[in-house]
N, C-alpha and C positions, 0 to 999 in steps of 0.2 A: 818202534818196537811196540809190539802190542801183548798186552799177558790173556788176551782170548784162551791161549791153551791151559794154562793155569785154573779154569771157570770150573767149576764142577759139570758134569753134564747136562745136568739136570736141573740146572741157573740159566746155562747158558744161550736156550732157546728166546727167553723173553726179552734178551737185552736189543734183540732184533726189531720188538715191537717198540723199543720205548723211544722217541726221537732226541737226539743231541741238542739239549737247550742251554744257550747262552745267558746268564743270568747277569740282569741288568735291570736299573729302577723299572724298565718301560716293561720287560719280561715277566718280572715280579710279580704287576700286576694281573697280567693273564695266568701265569701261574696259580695263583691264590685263589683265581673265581673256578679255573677249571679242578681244584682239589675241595673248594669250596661245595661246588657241584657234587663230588663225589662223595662226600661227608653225607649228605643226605641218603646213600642207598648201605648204611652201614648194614651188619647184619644185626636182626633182635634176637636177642633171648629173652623168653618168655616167664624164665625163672628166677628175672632180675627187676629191680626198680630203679628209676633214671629220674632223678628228681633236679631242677635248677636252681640256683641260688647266685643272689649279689650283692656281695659282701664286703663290708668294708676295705678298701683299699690303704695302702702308704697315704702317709699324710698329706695332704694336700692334690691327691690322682685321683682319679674315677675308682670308681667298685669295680672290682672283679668278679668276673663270671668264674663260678665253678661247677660241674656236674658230678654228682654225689652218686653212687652205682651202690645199690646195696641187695644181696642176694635174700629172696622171698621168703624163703624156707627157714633162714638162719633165724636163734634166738640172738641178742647180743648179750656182753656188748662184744664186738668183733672187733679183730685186727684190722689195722686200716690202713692202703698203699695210695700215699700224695703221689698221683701221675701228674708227670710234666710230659707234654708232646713233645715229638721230634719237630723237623722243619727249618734248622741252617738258624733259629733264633730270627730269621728273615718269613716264615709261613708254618701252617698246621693250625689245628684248633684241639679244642678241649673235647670234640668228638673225635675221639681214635680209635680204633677195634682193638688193639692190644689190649686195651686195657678191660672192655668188656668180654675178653676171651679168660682172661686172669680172674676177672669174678667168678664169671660161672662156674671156672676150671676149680678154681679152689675154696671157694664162700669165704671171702674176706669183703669185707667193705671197702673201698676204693672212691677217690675224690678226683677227680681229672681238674687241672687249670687252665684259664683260656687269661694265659698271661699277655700283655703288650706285645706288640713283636716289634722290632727293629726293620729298618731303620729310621720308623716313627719314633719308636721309644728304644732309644737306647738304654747300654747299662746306665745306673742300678735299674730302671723300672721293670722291665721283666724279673730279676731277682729281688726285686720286693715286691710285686703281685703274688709269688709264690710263697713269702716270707708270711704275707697277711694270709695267703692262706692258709700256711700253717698256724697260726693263731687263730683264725677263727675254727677249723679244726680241733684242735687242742681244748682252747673253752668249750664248745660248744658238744663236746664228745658224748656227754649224757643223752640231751635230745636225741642226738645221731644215731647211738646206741655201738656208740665206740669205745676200746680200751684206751685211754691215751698212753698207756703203758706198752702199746704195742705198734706205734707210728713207724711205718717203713716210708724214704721217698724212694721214687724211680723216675727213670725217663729213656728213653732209647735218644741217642744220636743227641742234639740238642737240649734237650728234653733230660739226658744224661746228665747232660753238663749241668743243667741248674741246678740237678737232683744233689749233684756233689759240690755243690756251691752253696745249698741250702745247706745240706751238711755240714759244711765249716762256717756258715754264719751263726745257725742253731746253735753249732757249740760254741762259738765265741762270745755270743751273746747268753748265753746260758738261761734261759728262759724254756725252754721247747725239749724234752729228751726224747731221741730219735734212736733207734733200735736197729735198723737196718740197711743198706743202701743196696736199691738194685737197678743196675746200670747196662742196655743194652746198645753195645756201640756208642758210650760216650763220646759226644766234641767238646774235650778239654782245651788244647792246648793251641793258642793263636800263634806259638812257634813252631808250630809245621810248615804255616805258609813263608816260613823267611829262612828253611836249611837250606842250608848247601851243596848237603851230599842226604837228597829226601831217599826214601825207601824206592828202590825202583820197581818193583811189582805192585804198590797197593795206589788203589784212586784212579783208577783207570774207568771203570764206571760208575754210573750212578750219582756218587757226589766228589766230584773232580777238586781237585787242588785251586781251580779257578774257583769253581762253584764258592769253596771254601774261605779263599780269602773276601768274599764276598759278601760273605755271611758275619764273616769277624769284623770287617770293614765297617760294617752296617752296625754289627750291639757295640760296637768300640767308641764308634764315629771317627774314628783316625785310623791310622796304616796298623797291621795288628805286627807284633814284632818287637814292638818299644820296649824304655827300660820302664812304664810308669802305667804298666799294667795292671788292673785290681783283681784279685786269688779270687773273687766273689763275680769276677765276671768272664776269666779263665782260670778253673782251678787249680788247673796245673801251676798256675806261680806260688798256690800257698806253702809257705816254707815248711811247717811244721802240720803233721797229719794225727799226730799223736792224740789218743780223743776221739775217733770219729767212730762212728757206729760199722758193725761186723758188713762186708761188703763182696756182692755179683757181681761179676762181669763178665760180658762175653763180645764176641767180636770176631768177622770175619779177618780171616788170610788173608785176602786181597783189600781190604776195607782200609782207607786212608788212614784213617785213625788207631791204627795197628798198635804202633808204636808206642804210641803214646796212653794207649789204654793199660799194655803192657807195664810201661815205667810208673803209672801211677800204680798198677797191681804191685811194682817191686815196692815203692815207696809204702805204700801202707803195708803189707807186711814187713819191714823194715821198723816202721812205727807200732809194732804189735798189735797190728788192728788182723782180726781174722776175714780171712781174702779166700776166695773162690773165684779162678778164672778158668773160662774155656775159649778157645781158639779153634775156628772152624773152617777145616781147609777148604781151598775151592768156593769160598763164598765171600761177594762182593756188599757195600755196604747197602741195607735195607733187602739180603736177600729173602727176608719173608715176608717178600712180596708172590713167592714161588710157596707156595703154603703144603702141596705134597712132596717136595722133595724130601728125601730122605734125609738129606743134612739141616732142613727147616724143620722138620719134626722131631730132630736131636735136640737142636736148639730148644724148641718150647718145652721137651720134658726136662733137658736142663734146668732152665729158670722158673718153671714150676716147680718143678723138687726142693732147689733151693728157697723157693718165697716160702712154700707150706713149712718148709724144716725150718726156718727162718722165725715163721711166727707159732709156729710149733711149741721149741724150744723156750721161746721168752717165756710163752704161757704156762711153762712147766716150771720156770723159774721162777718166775710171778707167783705161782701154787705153794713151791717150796718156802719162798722168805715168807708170806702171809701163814703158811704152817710154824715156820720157824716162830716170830714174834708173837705167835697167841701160844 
């Protein structure tokens, strides 16, 4: 069975150019030099600044790279979105164009991480590369010319997953307040690749159920599925959501991760966190890869309306209680 006819029209041309890869150690690395490659021909905006930095790491790890995107025009201190890349937690880097489309689109300050990937570094080290970057984020918010009062994280796909993984460590560890979460096609849940009775329309392209457990395989280091899974390395296992900063999500129809983005949607509003989802028919995962389709241009006015309402809002709150106490 194939869900071809499910595709939007307008997705469904380029899935002809993209060839069926097997992902495997040997793959991996060809993978990674030819995206590597392509990292290099991002697009510029001229209206932005791209500065690098390497910054203290978890204790006892190497420094982390982060790239710091900060819009020319703006005075600060500005909102600022911790991006975490997509890439299976197995590939991607700290150069991603979403994240330089969201600066420009909306003048917020933005820090991209170019965390460990697996399965050199499994969990925790990818979710403490990102951990340290929010720390040094947060202290260093003056020079930056950021609000720390206005910290969104995000991530698409992988990149999702940390974003809501930092989420529940931030609060648990209650050091860092985080304001927002914005999540495009999270990969929470390492129990997708062990149902029974899986979704039968979603994961048929793009990033496969194989692709999948491959990925979990690799940040786990073990079969993903177990009982002695860590919420901070699939967040889908954390019990309690209660606390977590107001929360985006979007996610295609046919996109593996359907479900599971869904149940975390229920769960947090469930837990009174304020929840914003959209569901986009016809679209498989990473379909803004297709950047005129008409359902990729819903998507990006979506989660741009949300990020600007998002830091919007704080700052009007922020305005009110600093009116209120004087």
């Amino acid at each position: 069975m194939t869900t071809r006819h499910l595709v939007d029209p307008e997705l469904a041309a380029i899935l002809d150019q993209i060839p069926a890869q097997i992902l495997t150690a040997e793959t991996l690395r060809q993978i990674r030099a030819m995206r590597s490659q392509a990292s290099t021909n991002l697009p510029q905006f001229s209206d932005l600044s791209v500065s690098e930095h390497f910054i203290p790491g978890p204790e006892g790890a190497p420094d982390v790279r982060v790239l710091v995107h900060l819009p020319t025009s703006e005075q600060g201190p500005l909102p600022v979105l911790l991006w975490m890349h997509g890439g299976g937690y197995i590939m991607g880097s700290a150069e991603d164009p979403t994240i330089t489309s969201i600066v420009s689109a909306i003048r917020c300050a933005a820090v991209s991480v170019d965390y460990r990937l697996a399965p050199e570094t499994p969990h925790p080290g990818p979710i403490e590369d990102c951990y340290a970057a929010l720390k040094w984020l947060f202290t260093h918010a003056d020079e930056l010319g950021i609000d720390p009062n206005r910290i969104a994280v995000g991530g698409s796909s992988a990149g999702g997953g940390l974003a809501v993984a930092l989420a529940l460590l931030a609060r648990d560890r209650g050091e860092f307040p985080l304001m927002f979460q914005f999540l495009i096609a999270p990969m929470l849940d390492d129990r997708t690749c062990t149902l029974a009775q899986p979704h039968p329309y979603t994961g048929e392209f793009i990033w496969t159920p194989e692709a999948n457990r491959f990925g979990w395989t690799s940040l786990l280091g073990q079969e993903p599925g177990g009982s002695d899974v860590s919420p901070y390395a699939a967040p889908a296992r954390a019990e309690h959501l209660e606390g977590l900063p107001a929360t985006f999500i979007n996610v295609g129809a046919l996109d593996l991760f359907l479900e599971e983005d869904l149940e975390y949607a229920r769960r947090l509003m469930r837990a009174g966190v304020p929840t914003e989802v959209h569901v986009y028919p016809g679209a498989y995962h990473g379909f803004r890869m297709v950047p005129n389709a008409q359902v990729t241009q819903a998507a990006a006015r979506d989660q741009l309306t949300a990020l600007k309402r998002a830091f919007d809002l704080s700052h009007r709150t922020e305005q009110h209680q600093q009116t209120y106490h004087s």
